[in-house]
Legacy VTK file of the C-alpha trace (Angstrom):
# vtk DataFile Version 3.0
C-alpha trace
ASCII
DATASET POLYDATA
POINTS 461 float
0.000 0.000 0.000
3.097 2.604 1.109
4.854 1.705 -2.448
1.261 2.523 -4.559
0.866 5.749 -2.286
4.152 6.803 -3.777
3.690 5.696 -6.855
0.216 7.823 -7.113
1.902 10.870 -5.549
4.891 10.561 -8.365
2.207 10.662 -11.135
0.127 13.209 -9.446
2.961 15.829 -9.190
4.038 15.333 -12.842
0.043 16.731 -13.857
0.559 19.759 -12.698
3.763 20.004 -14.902
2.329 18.528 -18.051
-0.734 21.159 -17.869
2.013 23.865 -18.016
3.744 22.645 -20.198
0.719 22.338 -22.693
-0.274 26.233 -21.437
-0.039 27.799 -24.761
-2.241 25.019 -26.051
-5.125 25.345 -22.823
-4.718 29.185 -23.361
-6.716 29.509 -26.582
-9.178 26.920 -25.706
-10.288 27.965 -22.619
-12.457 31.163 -22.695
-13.054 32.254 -18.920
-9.876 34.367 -18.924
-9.716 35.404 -15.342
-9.832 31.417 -14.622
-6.621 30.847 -17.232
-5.098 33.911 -15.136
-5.387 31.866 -12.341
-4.852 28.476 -13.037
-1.494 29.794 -15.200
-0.365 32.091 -12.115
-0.409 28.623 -9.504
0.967 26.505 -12.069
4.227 29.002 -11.945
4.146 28.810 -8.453
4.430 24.761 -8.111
6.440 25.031 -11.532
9.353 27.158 -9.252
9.040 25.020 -6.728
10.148 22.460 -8.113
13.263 23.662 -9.606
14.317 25.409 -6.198
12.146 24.090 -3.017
14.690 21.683 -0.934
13.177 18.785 1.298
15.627 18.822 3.697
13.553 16.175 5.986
14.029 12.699 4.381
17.616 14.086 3.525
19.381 13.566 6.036
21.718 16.509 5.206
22.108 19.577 2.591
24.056 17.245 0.302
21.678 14.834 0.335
18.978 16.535 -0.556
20.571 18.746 -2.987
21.348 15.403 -4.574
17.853 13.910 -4.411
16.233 17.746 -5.414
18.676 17.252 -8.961
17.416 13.349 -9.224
13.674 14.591 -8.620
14.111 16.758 -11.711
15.389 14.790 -13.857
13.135 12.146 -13.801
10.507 14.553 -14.194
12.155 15.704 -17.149
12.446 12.053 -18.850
8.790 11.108 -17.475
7.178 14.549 -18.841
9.358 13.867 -22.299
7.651 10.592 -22.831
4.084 11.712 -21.955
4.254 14.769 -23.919
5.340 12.620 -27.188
1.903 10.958 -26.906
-0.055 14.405 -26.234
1.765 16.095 -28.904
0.558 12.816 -31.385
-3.229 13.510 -30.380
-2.763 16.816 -31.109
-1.577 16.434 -34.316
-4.229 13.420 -34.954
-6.906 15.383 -33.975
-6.097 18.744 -36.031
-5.368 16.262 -39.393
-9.002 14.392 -38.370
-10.676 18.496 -38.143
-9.005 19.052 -41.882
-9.693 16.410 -43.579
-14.179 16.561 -42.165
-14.364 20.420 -42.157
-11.812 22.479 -44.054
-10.610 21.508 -47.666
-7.059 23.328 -47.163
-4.864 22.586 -43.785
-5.447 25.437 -41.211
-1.779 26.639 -40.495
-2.909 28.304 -37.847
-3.517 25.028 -35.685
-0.045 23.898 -36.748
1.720 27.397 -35.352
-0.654 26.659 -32.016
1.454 23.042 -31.809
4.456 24.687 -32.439
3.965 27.408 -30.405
2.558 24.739 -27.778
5.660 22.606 -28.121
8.171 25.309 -27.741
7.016 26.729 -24.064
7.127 22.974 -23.318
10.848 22.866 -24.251
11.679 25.735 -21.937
9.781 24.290 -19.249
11.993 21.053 -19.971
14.837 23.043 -20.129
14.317 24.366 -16.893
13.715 21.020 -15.332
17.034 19.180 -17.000
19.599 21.580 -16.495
18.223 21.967 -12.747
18.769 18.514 -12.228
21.761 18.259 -13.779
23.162 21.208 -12.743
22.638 19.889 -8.894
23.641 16.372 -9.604
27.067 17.090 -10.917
27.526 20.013 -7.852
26.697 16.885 -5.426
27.301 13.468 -6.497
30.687 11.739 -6.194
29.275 8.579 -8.515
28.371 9.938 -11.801
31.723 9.923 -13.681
32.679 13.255 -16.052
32.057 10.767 -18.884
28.430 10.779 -18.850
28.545 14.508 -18.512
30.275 14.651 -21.374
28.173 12.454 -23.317
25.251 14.327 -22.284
26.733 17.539 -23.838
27.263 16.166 -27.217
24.385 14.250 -27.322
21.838 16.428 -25.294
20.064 17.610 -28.905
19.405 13.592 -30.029
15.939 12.256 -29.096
15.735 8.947 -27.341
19.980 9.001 -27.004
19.273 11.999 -24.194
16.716 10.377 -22.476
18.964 7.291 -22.056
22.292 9.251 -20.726
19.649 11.044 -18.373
18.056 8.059 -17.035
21.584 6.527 -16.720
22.826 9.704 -15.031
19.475 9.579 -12.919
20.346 5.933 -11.557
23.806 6.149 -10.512
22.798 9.296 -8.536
19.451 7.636 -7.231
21.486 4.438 -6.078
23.913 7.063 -4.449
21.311 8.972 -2.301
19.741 5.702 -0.726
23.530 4.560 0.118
24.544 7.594 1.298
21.194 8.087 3.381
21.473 5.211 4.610
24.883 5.546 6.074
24.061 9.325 7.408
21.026 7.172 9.562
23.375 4.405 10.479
26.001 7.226 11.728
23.295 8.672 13.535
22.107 5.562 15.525
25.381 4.878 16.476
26.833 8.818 17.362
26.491 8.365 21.282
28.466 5.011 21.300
31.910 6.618 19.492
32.397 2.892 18.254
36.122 4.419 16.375
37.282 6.120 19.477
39.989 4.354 20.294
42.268 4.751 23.493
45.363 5.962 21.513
45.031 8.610 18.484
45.350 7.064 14.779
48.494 7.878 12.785
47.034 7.585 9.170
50.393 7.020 6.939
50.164 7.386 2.951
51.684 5.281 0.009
54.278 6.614 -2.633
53.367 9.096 -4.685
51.160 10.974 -2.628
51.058 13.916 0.035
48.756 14.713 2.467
47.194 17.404 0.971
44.194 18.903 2.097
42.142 19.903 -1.169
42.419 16.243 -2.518
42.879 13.921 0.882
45.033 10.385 -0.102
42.282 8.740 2.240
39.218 9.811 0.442
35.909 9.881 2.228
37.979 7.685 5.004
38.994 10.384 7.868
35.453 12.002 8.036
33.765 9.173 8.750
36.261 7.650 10.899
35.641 11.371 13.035
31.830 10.914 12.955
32.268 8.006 14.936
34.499 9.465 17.537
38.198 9.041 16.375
41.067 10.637 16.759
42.932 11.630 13.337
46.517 12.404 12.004
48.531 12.294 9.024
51.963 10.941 8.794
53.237 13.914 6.721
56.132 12.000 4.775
56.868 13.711 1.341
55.699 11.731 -1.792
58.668 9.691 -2.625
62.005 9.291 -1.111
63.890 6.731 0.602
62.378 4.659 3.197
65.018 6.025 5.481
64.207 9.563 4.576
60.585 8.900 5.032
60.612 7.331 8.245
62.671 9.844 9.703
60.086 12.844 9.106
57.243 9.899 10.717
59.474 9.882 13.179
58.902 13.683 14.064
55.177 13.625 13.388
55.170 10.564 15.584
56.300 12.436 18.743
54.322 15.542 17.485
51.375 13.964 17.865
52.251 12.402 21.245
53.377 15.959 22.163
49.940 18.008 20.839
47.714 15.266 22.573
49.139 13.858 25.720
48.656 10.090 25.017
51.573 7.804 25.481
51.341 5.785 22.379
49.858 5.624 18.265
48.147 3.594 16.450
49.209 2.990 13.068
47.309 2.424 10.018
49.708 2.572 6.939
48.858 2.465 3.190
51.356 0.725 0.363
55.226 2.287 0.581
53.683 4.008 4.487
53.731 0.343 5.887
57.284 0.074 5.483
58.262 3.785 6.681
56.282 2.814 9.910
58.524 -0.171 10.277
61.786 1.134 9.731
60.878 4.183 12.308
59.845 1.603 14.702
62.979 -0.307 14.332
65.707 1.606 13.732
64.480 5.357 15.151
63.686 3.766 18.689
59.786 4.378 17.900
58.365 1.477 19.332
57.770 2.420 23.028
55.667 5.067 21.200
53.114 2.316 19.175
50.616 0.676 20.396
49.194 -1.005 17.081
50.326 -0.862 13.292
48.197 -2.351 10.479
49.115 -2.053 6.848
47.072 -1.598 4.253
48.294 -3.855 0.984
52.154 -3.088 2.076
54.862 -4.832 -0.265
56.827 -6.156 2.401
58.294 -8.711 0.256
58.631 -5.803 -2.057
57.734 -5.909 -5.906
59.559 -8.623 -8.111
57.915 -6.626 -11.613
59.623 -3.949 -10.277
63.160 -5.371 -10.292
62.703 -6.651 -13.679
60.825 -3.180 -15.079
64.150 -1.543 -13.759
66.229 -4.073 -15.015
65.100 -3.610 -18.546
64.236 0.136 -18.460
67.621 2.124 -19.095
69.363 4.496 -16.913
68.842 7.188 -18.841
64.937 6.842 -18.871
64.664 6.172 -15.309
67.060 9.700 -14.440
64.727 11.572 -16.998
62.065 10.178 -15.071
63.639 10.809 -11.709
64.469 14.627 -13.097
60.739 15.066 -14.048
59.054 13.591 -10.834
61.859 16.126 -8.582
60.485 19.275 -10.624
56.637 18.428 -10.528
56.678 17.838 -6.808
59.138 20.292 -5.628
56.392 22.561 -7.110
53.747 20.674 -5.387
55.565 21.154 -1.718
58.094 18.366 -1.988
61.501 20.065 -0.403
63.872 16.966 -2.219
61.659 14.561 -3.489
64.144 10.957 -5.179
61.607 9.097 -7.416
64.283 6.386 -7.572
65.116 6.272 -4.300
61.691 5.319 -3.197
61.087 2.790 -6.420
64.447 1.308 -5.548
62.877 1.034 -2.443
60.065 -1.277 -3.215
62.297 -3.942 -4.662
62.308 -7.944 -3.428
65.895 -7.460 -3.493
66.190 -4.601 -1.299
63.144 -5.875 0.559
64.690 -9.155 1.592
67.293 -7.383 3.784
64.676 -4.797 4.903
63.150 -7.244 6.613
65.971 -8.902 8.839
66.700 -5.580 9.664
63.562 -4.274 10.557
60.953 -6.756 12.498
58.128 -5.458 14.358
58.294 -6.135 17.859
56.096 -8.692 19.694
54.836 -6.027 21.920
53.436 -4.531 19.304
50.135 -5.408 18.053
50.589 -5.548 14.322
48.076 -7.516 11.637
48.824 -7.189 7.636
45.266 -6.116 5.215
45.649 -7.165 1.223
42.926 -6.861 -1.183
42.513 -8.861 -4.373
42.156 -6.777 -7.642
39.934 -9.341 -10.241
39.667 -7.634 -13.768
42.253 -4.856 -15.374
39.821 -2.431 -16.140
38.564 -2.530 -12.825
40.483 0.459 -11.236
41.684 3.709 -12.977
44.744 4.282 -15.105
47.799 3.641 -13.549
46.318 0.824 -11.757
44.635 -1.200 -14.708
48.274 -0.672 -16.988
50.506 -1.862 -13.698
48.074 -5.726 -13.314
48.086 -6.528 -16.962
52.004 -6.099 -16.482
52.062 -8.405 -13.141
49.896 -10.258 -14.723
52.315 -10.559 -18.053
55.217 -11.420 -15.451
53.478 -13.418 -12.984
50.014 -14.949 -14.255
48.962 -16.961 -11.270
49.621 -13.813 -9.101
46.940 -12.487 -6.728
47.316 -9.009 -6.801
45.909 -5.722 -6.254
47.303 -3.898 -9.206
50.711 -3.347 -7.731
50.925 -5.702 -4.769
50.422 -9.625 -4.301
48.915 -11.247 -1.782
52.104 -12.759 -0.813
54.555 -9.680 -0.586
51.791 -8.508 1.682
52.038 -11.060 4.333
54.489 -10.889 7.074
55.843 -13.606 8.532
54.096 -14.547 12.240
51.291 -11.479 12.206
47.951 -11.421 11.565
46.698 -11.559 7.758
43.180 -10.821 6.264
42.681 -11.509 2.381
39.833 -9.330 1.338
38.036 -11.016 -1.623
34.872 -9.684 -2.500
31.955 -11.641 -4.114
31.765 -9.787 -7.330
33.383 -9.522 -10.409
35.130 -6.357 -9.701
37.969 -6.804 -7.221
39.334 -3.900 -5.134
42.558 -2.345 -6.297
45.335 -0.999 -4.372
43.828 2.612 -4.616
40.280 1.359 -4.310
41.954 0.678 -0.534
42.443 4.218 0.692
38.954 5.055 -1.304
41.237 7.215 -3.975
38.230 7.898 -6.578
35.393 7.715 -3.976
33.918 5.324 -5.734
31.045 3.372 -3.831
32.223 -0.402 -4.888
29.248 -2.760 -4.842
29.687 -5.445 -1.763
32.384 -3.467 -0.664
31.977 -0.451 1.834
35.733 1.190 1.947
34.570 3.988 5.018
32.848 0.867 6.826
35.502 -1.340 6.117
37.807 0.915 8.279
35.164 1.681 10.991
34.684 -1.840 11.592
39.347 -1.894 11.733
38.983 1.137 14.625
36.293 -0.641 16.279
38.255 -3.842 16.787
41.125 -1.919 17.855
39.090 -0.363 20.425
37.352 -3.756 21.488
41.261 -4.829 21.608
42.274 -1.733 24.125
44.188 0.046 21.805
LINES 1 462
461 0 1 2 3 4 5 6 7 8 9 10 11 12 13 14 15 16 17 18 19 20 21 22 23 24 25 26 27 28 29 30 31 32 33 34 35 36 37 38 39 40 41 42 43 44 45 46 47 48 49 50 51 52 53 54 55 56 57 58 59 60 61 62 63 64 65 66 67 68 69 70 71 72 73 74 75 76 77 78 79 80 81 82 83 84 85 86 87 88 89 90 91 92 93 94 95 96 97 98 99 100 101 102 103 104 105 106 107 108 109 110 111 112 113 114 115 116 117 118 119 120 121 122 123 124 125 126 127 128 129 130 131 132 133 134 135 136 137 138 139 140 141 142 143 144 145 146 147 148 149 150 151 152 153 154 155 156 157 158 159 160 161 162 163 164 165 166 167 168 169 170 171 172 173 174 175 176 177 178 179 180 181 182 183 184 185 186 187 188 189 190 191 192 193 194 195 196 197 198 199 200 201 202 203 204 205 206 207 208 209 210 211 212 213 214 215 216 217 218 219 220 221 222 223 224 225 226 227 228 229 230 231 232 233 234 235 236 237 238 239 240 241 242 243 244 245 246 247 248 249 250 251 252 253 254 255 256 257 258 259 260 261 262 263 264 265 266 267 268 269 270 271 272 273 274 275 276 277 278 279 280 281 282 283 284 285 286 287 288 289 290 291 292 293 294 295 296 297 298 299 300 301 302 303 304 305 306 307 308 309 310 311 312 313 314 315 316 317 318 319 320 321 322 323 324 325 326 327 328 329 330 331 332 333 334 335 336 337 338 339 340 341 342 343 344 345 346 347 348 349 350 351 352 353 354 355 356 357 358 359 360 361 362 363 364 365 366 367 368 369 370 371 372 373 374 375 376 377 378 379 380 381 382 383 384 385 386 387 388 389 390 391 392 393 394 395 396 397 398 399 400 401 402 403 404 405 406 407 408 409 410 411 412 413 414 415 416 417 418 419 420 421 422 423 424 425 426 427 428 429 430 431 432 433 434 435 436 437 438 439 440 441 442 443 444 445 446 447 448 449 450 451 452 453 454 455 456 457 458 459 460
């Protein structure tokens, strides 16, 4: 009964629409003009709000129901599209049917009244599309550029618009109920701070990457980790240098953070290369008194056997034109001496094999190793997609996340969790740290490292 209720309300508010729409039409064949006054002067009235009345209350939050206002108008749009294809036919049937019993010649005059008709319906349209788009793309995270693109080329082409609207329409529809639901779910669960654990978290990034603020390496990640009471910081480390070089400047944010809070320990959760910085400033920098926890996040700590062979067959010219190039772009970027090579050389089974008698993480120290599996190339983003068909051309039987397999990620006595989803899809190495905020099916990335905070509470970290 609930679903037909909202079913007849949908249909019912698209009425009102269609009548204006059809206004120049209803204009000239009603008579009582202070009742077309009227009617036309309320029509406006529901017709604006529409394009700019907000329901805030099934929302959740601004966002939200920005997001649902733009998916509201664009299915109007595509719903009063279709029904005004079969008006505009009777129209046209019934002026050809007045012809052809009363007047020997066509009366032109009934055609400009269609035409006339048919244009104030395609501002009204126009008003009702690019309102929706316009607050779809300004709040939706799902709906790649692509479709935005095709929807400018393609926006004049019957039938070919309505489909890249209804396509844009049910990415963003399936992205409000998700998102909705996970506002409600964050709202149930506020009072019990379920991510508040007894040390603060030391969030440390992969090569690469910065923490910058405009575009965060973590994604969506550190928000909702805060919603649900935790205690946030960055590791700091420029984008690619030694592991020696990097683990050093952890080493300073380390005590920072220890300094700006009070607490007597970290926790660690490090992405990629930042698994292996935390180790070496845990071993080597006299760090470990100061950790409570680390867990990495798809960490080569076996290193990357494509990558000794890529560097093996790539000449040393290329890879110090490469090196040159990377030092230029991210000195710009805030770098101070970024080495591209030192931090690739880095990542190497060879150098990794005596990384790791050198550097073992203390018993004391709670430590457990995360690796996803990656299923299908064109899964994840350029880089990502180009670096597993090349694992997958030098190791075929590899389970891999793009850049990392399963087995460099394991080390040797700790804790290790293979996530492998149900679908087709996979998660990638970047699909990890949620780097294009994608909303994977069967995979929640933000609840996925809610539910790693919460055991390290439960644990008394």
């Amino acid at each position: 009964m609930k679903h037909f209720l909202n079913f007849l309300t949908d249909v019912l508010s698209f009425v009102p629409l269609m009548i204006l729409g059809n206004a120049w039409m209803l204009w000239h064949t009603v008579q009582n003009t202070k009742f077309k006054i009227i009617i036309l002067f309320f029509l406006i009235i529901y017709y604006l709000g529409c394009l700019f009345l907000l329901e805030r209350k099934q929302a959740r939050s601004r966002k939200l129901a920005v997001l649902s206002h733009g998916i509201r108008l664009i299915r109007q749009g595509c719903i009063c599209s279709v029904m005004q294809i079969f008006i505009l036919n009777g129209q046209i049937r019934m002026i050809l049917l007045d012809n052809m019993m009363i007047a020997p010649k066509p009366d032109w005059m009934n055609y400009g009244l269609i035409l006339g008709n048919f244009l104030i319906f395609l501002v009204m349209l126009a008003g009702l599309f690019f309102g929706g788009v316009f607050r779809t793309v300004v709040s939706s995270k799902q709906v790649k550029p692509v479709w935005y693109l095709f929807l400018i080329l393609f926006w004049w082409m019957p039938v070919i618009n309505l489909i890249i609207f209804h396509h844009i329409d049910n990415i963003a529809r399936k992205e409000f109920y998700f998102e909705r639901a996970k506002a409600e779910l964050d709202i149930l669960r506020q009072e019990s701070e379920i991510c508040k654990t007894k040390y603060p978290v030391l969030l440390v990034h992969g090569i690469f990457f910065r923490d910058w603020q405009l575009f965060n390496y973590w994604g969506r990640i550190p928000a909702e980790l805060r919603k649900n009471g935790a205690c946030i910081f960055y590791g700091k480390q420029q984008s690619a240098q030694s592991i020696g070089k990097s683990a050093q400047e952890l080493h300073q944010q380390i005590h920072a953070v220890l300094e700006q809070t009070g607490a007597k320990k970290i926790n660690i959760i490090a992405h990629s290369k930042g698994g292996l910085d935390s180790r070496y400033a845990i071993a080597k920098l006299g760090d470990a008194p100061y950790v409570a926890s680390l867990t990495t996040i798809n960490t080569p700590h076996h290193g990357c056997a494509w990558v000794d062979d890529a560097l093996q067959k790539i000449p040393d010219s290329v890879q110090n034109w490469l090196d040159k190039k990377y030092r230029s772009i991210f000195q710009v970027l805030g770098d101070t001496s970024p080495a591209f090579l030192e931090g690739v050389r880095d990542l190497t089974a060879e150098h990794c094999r005596s990384f790791n008698q050198e550097c073992p993480v203390p018993e004391e120290i709670f430590c457990q190793c995360r690796m996803s599996q990656m299923s299908r190339a064109f899964s994840a983003p350029f880089p990502l997609w180009f670096s597993y068909l090349c694992m997958k051309a030098f190791d075929s039987s590899a389970v891999s996340d793009g850049l990392v397999t399963a087995d460099s990620a394991r080390l040797n006595g700790k804790n290790f969790n293979l996530l492998k989803p149900s679908g087709t899809r996979g998660i990638s190495h970047g699909d990890m740290i949620d780097l294009s905020r994608e909303n994977i099916p069967e995979f929640d990335v933000r609840e996925y490292y809610v539910n790693l905070l919460s055991d390290l509470k439960q644990k008394g970290f």
